[in-house]
Structure formats: structure tokens, C-alpha cells
N, C-alpha and C positions, 0 to 999 in steps of 0.2 A: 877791868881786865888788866893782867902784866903785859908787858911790852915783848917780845916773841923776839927771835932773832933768826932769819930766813937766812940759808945760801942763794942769793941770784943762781940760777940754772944756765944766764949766757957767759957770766966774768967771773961766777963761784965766788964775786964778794960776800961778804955778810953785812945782811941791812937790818935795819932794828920796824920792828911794824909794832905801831902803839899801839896799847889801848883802845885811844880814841879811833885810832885809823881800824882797827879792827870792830869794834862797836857801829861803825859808818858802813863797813863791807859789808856784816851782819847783816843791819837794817834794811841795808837794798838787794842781800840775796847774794853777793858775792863770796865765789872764795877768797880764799888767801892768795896777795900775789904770788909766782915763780921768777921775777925778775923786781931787780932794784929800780929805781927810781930811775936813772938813766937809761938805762938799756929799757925800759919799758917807753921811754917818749924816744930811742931808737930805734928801736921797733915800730910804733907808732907810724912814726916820718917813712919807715921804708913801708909798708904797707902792709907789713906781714905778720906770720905769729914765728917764723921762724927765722925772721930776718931779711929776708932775701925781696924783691921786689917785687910786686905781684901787679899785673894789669887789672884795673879796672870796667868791668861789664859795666854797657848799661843802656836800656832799652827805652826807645820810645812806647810812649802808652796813649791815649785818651781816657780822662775818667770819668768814672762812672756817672758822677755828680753835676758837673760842672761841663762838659764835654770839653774841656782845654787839653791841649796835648802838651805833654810834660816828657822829660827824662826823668827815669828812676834809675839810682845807682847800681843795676841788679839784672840777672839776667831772667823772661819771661819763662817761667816754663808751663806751657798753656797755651790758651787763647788769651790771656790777660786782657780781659774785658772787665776784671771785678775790682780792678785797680784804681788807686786816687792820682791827683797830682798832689803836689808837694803843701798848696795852699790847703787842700780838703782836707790832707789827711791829719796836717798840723789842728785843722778846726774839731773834727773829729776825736783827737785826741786831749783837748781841751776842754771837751765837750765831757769824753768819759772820766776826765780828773775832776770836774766839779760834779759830779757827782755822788762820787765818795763822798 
């Protein structure tokens, strides 16, 4: 693939997106960044998509598996009863990757 030349959307620079960096977005389903390489890990830090600071939800649960009560970074909407903690859900998902 040629190497693409994007405007950043927050500083209007122009960033260069490889090849290989685009072949990696590809592979995992992404699109194409809207922001450079800075402003994306400032964004990142501030917590937002559009910059600005955004509080963080996050609910106590008991899971399903294991009955340990855990925080989830996220807000219940339910009875969240069908929920994991942090260890299950990690095993779970290691569980469905060797599977493939």
C-alpha cells in the first residue's frame, strides 16, 4: 500500500499514514485515523473524543462466575447480574482466543 497523507481534524496538520500502518488498521478492522499522532495521545490523556475531560462511570458488580465483587469501568444499565469481574472476564477471553 502507498503511504496516504491525512489532515489531522484537531491542528489541520498533515501526517503521513504508511503502508504498513494502514495494512495493521486493516487487519484489526480499523479505520483511518482523523487525528496525528499527537493530538491522538492528547486526546487519549484527556479522556475524550473531542478533547475535553470526561468523568469516568463505574459500577460496582458481583460476577457471575466467581461471586467476587469487582468495579467495572462503566455504567450498569440493568440488573447487571450477567456481568464478570476483571479476572473472569480476562480468563474468558483467553479462553475464546485459543480457540481460534
Amino acid at each position: 500500500m502507498e503511504d496516504k497523507i491525512i489532515q489531522c481534524k484537531d491542528c489541520n496538520n498533515d501526517f503521513v499514514f504508511t503502508g504498513g500502518e494502514q495494512e495493521f488498521y486493516n487487519s484489526k478492522g480499523f479505520s483511518a485515523p482523523m487525528r496525528c499522532k499527537d493530538c491522538r495521545q492528547k486526546n487519549k490523556q484527556s479522556g475524550g473524543t473531542s478533547g475535553e475531560k470526561k468523568d469516568k462511570v463505574f459500577s460496582d458488580i458481583t460476577c457471575r462466575e466467581c461471586k467476587k465483587t469487582d468495579r467495572v469501568p462503566f455504567a450498569i444499565t440493568g440488573k447487571g447480574d450477567d456481568l464478570l469481574c476483571s479476572d473472569c472476564w480476562k480468563k474468558q477471553r483467553e479462553t475464546a482466543t485459543d480457540e481460534k
